[in-house]
N, C-alpha and C positions, 0 to 999 in steps of 0.2 A: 512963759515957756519953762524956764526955770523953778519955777511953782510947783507947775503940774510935773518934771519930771520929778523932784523932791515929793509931792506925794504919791509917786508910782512907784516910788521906791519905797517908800516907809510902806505903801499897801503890801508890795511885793512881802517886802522883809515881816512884816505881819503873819502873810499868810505859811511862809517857809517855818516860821515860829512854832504858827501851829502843828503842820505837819510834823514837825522835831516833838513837840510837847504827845502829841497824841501816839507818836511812835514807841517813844519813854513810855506813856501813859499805859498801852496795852503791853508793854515787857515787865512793866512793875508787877499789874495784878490781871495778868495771864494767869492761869493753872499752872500748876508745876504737871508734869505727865506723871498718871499713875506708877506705881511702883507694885507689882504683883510678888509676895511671897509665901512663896509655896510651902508642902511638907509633903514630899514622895516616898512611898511606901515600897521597895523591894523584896520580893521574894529571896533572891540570890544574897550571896556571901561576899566580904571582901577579897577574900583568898581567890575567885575564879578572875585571872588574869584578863580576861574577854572583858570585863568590866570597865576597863580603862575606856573605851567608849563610849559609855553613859557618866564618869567620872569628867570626860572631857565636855560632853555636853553642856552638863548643870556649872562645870568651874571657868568654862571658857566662851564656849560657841552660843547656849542662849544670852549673857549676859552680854558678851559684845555683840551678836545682831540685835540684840531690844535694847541697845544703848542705857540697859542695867534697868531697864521696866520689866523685866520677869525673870527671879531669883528663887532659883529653887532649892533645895536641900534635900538630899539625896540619904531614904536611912535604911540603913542594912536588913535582911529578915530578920524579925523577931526584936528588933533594935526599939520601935517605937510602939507599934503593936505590931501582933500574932498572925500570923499568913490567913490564920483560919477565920480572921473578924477583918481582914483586909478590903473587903465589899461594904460590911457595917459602916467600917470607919469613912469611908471615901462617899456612902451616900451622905451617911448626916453631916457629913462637912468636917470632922474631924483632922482628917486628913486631906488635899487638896486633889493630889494626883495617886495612883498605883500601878507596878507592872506586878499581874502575877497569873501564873499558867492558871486558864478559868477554869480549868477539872476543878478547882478549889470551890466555884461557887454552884455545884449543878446542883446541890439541893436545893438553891434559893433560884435558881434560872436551868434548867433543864436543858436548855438549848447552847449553854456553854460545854457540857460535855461533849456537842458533836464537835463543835469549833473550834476547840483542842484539837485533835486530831483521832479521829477514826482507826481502829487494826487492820493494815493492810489496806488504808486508804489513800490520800494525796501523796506524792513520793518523793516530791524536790521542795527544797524553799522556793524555788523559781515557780514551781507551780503551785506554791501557797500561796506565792505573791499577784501570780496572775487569777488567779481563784477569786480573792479578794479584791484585786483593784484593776485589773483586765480590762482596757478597753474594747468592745465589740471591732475586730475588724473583718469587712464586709468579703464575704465568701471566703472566709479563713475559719477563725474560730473567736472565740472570747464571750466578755460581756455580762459575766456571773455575777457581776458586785456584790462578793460575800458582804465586805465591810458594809454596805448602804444597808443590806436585810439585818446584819449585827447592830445596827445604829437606833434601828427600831426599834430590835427586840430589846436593848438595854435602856434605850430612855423609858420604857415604862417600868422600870426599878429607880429612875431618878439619876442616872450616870450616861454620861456621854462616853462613845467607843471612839479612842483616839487612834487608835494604829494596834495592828495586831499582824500577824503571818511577817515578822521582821527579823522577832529572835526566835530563830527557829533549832530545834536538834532531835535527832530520832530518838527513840526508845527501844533497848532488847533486852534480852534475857540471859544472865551468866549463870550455870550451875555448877556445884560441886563433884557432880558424875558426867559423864559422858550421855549426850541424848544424839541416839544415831537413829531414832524415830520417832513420830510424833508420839508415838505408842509410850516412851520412855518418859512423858510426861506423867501419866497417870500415878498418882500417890505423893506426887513431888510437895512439899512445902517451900512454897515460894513468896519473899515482900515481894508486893506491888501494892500499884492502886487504880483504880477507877476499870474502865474497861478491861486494864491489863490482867487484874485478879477476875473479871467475868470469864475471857479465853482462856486461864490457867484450869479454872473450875468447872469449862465445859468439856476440856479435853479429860478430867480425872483430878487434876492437882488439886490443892487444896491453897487458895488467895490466902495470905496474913499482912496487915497492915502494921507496922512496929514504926519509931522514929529511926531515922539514918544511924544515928550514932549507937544504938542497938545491935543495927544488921550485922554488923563484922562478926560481933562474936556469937552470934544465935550462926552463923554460917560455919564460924571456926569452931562449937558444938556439936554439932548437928542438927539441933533445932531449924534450919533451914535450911533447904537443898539448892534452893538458887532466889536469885534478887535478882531486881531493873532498879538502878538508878541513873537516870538516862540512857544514856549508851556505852561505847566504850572508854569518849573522854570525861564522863562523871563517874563511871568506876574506875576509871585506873585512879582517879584524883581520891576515891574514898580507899581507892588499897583494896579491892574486890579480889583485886587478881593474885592477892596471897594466898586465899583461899578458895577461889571457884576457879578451876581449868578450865573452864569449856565455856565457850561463846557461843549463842546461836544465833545463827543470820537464818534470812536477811530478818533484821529489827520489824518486832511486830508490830512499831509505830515508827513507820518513815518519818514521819516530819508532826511532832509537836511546838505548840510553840505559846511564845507571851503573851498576853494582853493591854493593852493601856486603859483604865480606865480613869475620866476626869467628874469631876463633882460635875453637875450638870448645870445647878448657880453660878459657879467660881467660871465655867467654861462662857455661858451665854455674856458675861462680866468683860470676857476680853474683846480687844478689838481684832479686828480679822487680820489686821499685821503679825501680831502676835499668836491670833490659831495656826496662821500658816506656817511658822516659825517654830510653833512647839510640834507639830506634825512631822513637819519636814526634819527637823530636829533628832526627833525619835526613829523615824526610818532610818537614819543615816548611824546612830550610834545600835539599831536595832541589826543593820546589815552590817556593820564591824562585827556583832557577836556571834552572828551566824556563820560568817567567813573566817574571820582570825581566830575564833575557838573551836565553835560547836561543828562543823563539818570538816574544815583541814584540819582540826585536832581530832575531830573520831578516824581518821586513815593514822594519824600519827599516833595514836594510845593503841589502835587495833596490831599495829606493826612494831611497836614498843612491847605488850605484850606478850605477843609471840614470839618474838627473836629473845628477848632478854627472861622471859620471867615463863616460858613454856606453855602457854595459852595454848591452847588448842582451837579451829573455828568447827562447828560441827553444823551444816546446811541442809536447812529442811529443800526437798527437791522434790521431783515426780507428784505422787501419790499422796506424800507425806505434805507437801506445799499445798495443792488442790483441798487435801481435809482441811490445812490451818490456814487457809483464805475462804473456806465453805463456814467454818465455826464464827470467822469474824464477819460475814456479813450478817450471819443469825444475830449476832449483835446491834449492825448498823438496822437491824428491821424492827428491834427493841428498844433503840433508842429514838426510831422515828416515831413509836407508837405513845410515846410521852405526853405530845402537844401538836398542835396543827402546825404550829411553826418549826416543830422539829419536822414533823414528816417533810415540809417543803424543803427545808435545811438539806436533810437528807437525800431528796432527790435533785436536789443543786449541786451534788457530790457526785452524784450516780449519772449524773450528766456529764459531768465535768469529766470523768474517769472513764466512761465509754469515748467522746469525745480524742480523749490520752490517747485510747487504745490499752488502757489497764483492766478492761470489765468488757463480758458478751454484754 
């Protein structure tokens, strides 16, 4: 009896052996977990405060939810490459990730200029956000999934659409004279870009494209009668308001906003802990800059302006609104006639906005 328990015990102790050795065995030469290191491309500056957002992101929030498997590196506009080859870069893999307003890429994709934002089109972040990822709810309203129609139309350039409609901020127009009618447009020399110099140049004015750091003194010249650079908290921030007095509301782009796009290799590469992590990620530093800058800071530069530095608001109304909402849909009918994908684009908007109660 004695016997047999002495070898049920060495069998025992054998087999706990093994289970110890095999346990060791697969912690030796397990995989270590990837380590993903990125290279993000930004349009924006370090100077725009709203930034600390996506600063916290990349230095804090993705390394600790990926337990330091997805490291990214955050580089200024123009820092590593040029806003204007920020698409180049990010298909051929150059770069990993990019935020950058897609008006930048519509000669190469047509259908990013609608998704920018339209003159006189979508009019909250809340309804860019629902625009875009809106669940249908049943005898209410919803269900547009801009983002799923943007997912297509960007994986056939070789890039995944990660998140858009998040950093969102309007766009308007500061002139040097007083514009107490739409009428007071015609002859003006105005920077802008993309749609916004097509409505300047259907009312009479005359669109000019210049860098930022130009504009100040072609305005303190005369060389230019009015500028957009964003709204009121990207001109107060460039010093507009030294020299243009006059605001025009309402902004003839309610709600422009960012892009994400990711390399469409490097994206399919990760695992899905980590898509939903850089997603989620981007939303949340996307909706700081919307909130803590670009919206409670355009009430706060608009009313900075005025009280301190004499700004004047001068609001197109009646007559004068009806022409400069009749000029900008001529546009949204221009830019449907592009591509088949734009026209559907376009009437995903025309949907969206009779739905609102913004459009017959």
């Amino acid at each position: 009896m004695r016997k047999n328990a002495g070898w049920v015990f060495l069998l025992g102790m054998f087999m706990l052996s093994c289970v110890f050795w095999g346990f060791e065995s697969q912690t030796a030469f397990a995989a270590p977990a990837k380590v993903y290191k990125w290279k993000y491309v930004q349009w924006r500056i370090a100077a725009e405060l709203g930034m600390a957002g996506y600063k916290d992101l990349f230095e804090k929030r993705l390394p600790a939810m990926s337990n330091g498997r997805l490291q990214i590196k955050m580089y200024w506009a123009g820092d590593l490459v040029k806003s204007a080859e920020a698409l180049d870069a990010v298909k051929t893999g150059m770069v990993e990730i990019i935020g950058m307003p897609s008006i930048y890429f519509k000669g190469a994709i047509p259908e990013a200029s609608i998704e920018y934002g339209l003159p006189f089109g979508i009019r909250t972040p809340d309804e860019m956000y629902n625009f875009l990822y809106g669940a249908t709810m049943p005898g209410l309203f919803g269900g547009w999934k801009g983002a799923d129609f943007m997912r297509k139309v960007y994986a056939k350039h070789g890039v995944h659409y990660l998140v858009g409609g998040i950093d969102c901020w309007p766009a308007a127009y500061m002139f040097t004279k007083p514009i107490n009618s739409i009428a007071d447009i015609k002859g003006k020399k105005v920077r802008a870009a993309g749609n916004m110099i097509t409505w300047i140049e259907k009312l009479g004015g005359q669109g000019v494209y210049i860098p930022g750091e130009e504009a100040y003194t072609a305005l303190q010249t005369g060389a230019l009668d009015g500028i957009t650079w964003g709204s009121a908290m990207g001109m107060y921030t460039m010093k507009f308001h030294e020299v243009c007095k006059y605001f025009l509301y309402p902004p003839l782009m309610p709600v422009n906003h960012g892009t994400i796009l990711v390399n469409k290799k490097v994206w399919d590469s990760l695992t899905d802990d980590l898509k939903q992590m850089l997603e989620f990620g981007f939303i949340k530093a996307g909706l700081d800059m919307t909130n803590n800058q670009n919206f409670t800071g355009e009430q706060w530069a608009l009313n900075v302006m005025q009280k301190k530095h004499g700004v004047k608001i001068n609001t197109l109304t009646g007559e004068d609104l009806k022409r400069a909402h009749q000029v900008a849909y001529q546009i949204w009918d221009e830019e449907a006639k592009k591509s088949p994908s734009c026209a559907e684009l376009v009437q995903k908007i025309k949907d969206f906005m009779r739905t609102m109660g913004h459009m017959d």
